[in-house]
C-alpha positions, 0 to 999 in steps of 0.5 A, a space after each residue: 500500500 502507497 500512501 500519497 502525500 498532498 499535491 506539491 506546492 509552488 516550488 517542491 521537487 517532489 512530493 515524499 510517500 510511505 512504502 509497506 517496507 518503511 522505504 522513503 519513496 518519491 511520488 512525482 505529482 503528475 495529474 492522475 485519471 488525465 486521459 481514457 482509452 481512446 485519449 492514449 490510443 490517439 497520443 500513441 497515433 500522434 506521435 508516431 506521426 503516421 504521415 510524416 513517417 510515411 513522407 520521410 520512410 517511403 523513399 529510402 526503404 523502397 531504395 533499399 529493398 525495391 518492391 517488397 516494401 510492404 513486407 518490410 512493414 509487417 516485418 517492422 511490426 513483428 518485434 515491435 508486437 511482441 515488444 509491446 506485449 513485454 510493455 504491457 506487462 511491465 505497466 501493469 505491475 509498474 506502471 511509472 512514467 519513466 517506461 523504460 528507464 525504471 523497469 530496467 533499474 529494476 530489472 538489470 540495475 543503475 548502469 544498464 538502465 541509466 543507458 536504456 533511459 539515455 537511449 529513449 531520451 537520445 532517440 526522441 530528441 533525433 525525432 524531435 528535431 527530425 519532425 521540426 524539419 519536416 514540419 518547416 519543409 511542408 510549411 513553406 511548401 503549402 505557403 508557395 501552393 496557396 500564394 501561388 510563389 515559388 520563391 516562397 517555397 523555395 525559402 526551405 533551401 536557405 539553410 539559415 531561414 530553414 533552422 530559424 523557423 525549425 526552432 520557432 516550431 520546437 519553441 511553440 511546441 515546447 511551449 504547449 507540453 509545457 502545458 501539460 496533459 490538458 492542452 497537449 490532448 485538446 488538439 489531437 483528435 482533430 489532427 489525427 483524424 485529419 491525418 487519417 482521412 486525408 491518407 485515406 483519400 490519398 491511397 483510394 486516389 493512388 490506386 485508382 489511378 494506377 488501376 487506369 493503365 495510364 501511368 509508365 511507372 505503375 504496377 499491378 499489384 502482387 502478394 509476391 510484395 508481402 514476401 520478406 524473403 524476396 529482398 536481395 540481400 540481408 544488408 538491404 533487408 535490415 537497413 529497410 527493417 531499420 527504417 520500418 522500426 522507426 515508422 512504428 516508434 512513438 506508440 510507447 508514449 501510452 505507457 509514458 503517460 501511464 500516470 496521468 491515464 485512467 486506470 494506470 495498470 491496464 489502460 495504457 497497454 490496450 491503448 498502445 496495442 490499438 495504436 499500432 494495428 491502426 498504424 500497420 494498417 496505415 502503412 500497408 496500405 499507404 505502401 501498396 497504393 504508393 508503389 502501384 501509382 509510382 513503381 520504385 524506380 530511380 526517376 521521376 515520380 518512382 519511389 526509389 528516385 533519390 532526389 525525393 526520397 525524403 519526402 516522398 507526398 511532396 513529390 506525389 501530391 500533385 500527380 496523385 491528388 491534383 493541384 487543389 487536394 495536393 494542397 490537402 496533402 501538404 496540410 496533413 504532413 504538416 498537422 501531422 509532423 506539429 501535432 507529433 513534435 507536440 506530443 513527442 515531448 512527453 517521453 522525454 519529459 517524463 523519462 527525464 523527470 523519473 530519472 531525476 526523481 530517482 537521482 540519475 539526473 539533477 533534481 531540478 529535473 523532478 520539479 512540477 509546475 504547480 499548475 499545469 502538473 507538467 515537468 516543466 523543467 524537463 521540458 524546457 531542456 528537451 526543448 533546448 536540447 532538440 534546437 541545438 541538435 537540428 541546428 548543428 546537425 544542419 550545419 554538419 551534415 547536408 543529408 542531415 534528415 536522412 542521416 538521423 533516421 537512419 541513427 535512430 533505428 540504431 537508438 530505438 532497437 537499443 533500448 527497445 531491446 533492453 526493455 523487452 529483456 528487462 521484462 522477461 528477467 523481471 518476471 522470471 519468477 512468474 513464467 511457469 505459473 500458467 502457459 499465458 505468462 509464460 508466453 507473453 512475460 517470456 518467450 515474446 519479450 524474449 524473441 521481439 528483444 533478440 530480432 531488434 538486438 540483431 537487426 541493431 547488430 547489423 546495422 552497426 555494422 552496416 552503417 560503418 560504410 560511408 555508402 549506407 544512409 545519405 553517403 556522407 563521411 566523418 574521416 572516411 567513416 560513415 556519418 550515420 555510424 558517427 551520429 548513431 555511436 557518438 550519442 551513444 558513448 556521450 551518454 556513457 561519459 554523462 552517466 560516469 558524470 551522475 555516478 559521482 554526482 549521484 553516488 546513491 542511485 548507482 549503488 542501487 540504494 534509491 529504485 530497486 525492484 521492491 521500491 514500491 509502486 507510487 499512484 498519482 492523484 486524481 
């Protein structure tokens, strides 16, 4: 039994709380019973943001494996399926915002979980800064449609007014999860929905002109796309997997605002298994409607041409939809990348303030505003460090956008992989009690956990070679390896950094795997 002490005030950290076994325990003073069911279902489908995934991932995927891209999806999904089952596990015995972080602590230790935690927090800031781009590109975009100016559009190419509006976008985005869960949900039915119904127009207008014969580049559709096995090589097989990975990353912000959700224990694991069957629906059909329209040739409208390939709708708006619903397009990316880059800072915020509440970061983390019941700091900071990030990353790199894509498939099989193992570990006491835990405490975790290590194996190998990603190179090694690798070793220097700082928490002294589950207040 928890006992929760009173609502913090103006100013506290933290508010303390009694365990069973006499344990000081830190409650975090989120605002409990904040969103249902369908809420959480809907903040997962947001910040995966399911049409900026689309317009980012279409291009490079079909270049890597051609017509079986599809099939890369629902490979993508497999892992990412059996991994959510280890969440909901996971919640429903501790459900504590910071996911990941905290279960493995409990599972595996400080070490081992500050890393899985640094992985999510390093992975949503690449994301982060990726959707302020996309969000840019497609503003100038629409603007250029509706006034009818290509120099307007063109504003996009100026690297400075590029970076400058990026980072009005984090500010404005930091600014309404600052909020908290209140302001943040207000304005996620209306996106997503409009995301949903404009892809749906997109795919029944892709393939009913692809079904008019009057199109070089179309293909009649064949089930031969939905086999796996058809790619040509294991490399183009795990980069293209890679990529489907990212497409589905973001459903776990259910399980982050499992504090703030009504009925913590079981609500926000149903609602991240709703998100994800909308989301590969979204993407198989979306992926056979693109390639039937436009092959996956390296010309023109193909989705394999380089020259488009990040972002793919830009270049399909129009020949698919026309001059006046292209504009419809244009508007759903750009609902879709804003109302992610919104809700995106919840992960990161909460995983931060859990940290912080547990002593692996600075306790100025753990501060929640007295109104709005949100981290206020922590969001701050991820604000600051995701505008810093995109304007040096754009500085550095030319193919910056394609280049941290491919670096997050590395983060998020990382830490995805820890937690999926964390759960089987945590519950290895309780497999042989029935067949149901068994499989979903054990055995799923265990294969959705090794299929993402391996396929992060691969590509950590793979992406040593310049040639992988956008072709650029660090010293002759490739960029993607550079950005993928360094963030993870600055994590490392970072947690060596806290160990002196926070000598308690990496004795394992402050979160272990009987520190009592806290409750959030209504």
């Amino acid at each position: 039994m928890v006992q929760v002490h009173p609502r913090p005030q103006a100013g506290d950290t933290v508010m303390n709380v009694a365990g069973s076994d006499g344990r000081e325990v830190r409650a975090k003073g989120l605002s409990g019973n904040s969103v249902g069911l369908l809420g959480s279902a809907v903040i997962g489908i947001s910040t995966v943001a399911p049409v900026y995934c689309l317009t980012s991932t279409l291009g490079p995927t079909a270049g890597q494996v051609g017509v079986h891209m599809p099939a890369v999806f629902l490979a993508g999904f497999l892992p990412m399926l059996l991994v959510a089952f280890a969440y909901r596990e996971l919640n429903s015995a501790v459900p504590d915002c910071g996911t990941s972080f905290t279960w493995t602590v409990r599972a595996f230790g400080p070490r081992i979980g500050w890393m899985c935690g640094w992985g999510l927090v390093i992975a949503t800031i690449i994301v982060l800064s990726n959707l302020a781009g996309v969000a840019t590109s497609f503003f100038y975009l629409l603007l250029g449609e509706l006034t009818g100016t290509d120099s307007i559009a063109a504003l996009d190419d100026d690297r400075l007014v590029h970076v400058l509006t990026c980072l009005a976008f984090i500010a404005v985005a930091t600014a309404v999860s600052y909020r908290g869960m209140t302001a943040t949900k207000g304005v996620q039915y209306a996106l997503v929905g409009l995301q949903l119904a404009v892809l749906a127009v997109f795919i029944a207008m892709a393939i009913g002109k692809a079904g008019s014969g009057e199109l070089s580049g179309s293909l009649d559709f064949s089930w031969s796309w939905m086999n796996p096995f058809g790619v040509q090589s294991f490399s183009a097989f795990t980069a293209g997997l890679s990529l489907s990975i990212f497409m589905y990353w973001g459903w776990d912000v259910c399980l982050t605002v499992n504090e703030e959700t009504e009925g913590s224990a079981k609500t926000p694991g149903r609602a991240a298994l709703v998100a994800m069957v909308v989301l590969v629906g979204s993407y198989l059909l979306t992926a056979v409607a693109a390639q039937m329209f436009s092959g996956v040739g390296d010309k023109g409208t193909g989705l394999g041409n380089p020259e488009t390939a990040g972002n793919v709708f830009a270049a399909l708006a129009g020949p698919v939809m026309g001059t006046a619903l292209g504009v419809l397009l244009f508007v759903a990316v750009l609902a879709s990348a804003a109302a992610s880059l919104q809700t995106t800072f919840l992960p990161v915020a909460r995983t931060v303030l859990a940290m912080s509440t547990y002593q692996a970061l600075p306790p100025s983390f753990a501060r929640i505003h007295p109104r709005f019941r949100s981290p206020g700091r922590a969001t701050i900071a991820a604000g600051v460090a995701t505008g810093v990030f995109y304007a040096v990353m754009s500085f550095v790199s030319e193919n910056v956008l394609i280049d941290t894509v491919y670096a997050l498939g590395l983060m998020i099989c990382f830490y995805y992989s820890i937690t999926a193992f964390a759960c089987a570990w945590f519950f290895r006491g309780e497999l042989r009690r029935s067949l149901r835990d068994a499989c979903f405490k054990g055995v799923f975790p265990v294969i959705g956990g090794l299929l993402l290590a391996a396929v992060f194996c691969k590509t950590l190998y793979d992406m040593w070679d310049p040639e992988y990603g956008s072709g650029s190179s660090v010293f002759g090694v490739g960029s993607v390896f550079v950005i993928g690798v360094g963030l993870l070793l600055a994590g490392a220097v970072l947690m060596e950094l806290m160990r002196r700082r926070s000598p308690a928490f990496f004795r394992g002294e402050v979160l272990t795997r009987t520190t009592p589950v806290l409750v959030a207040e209504d």
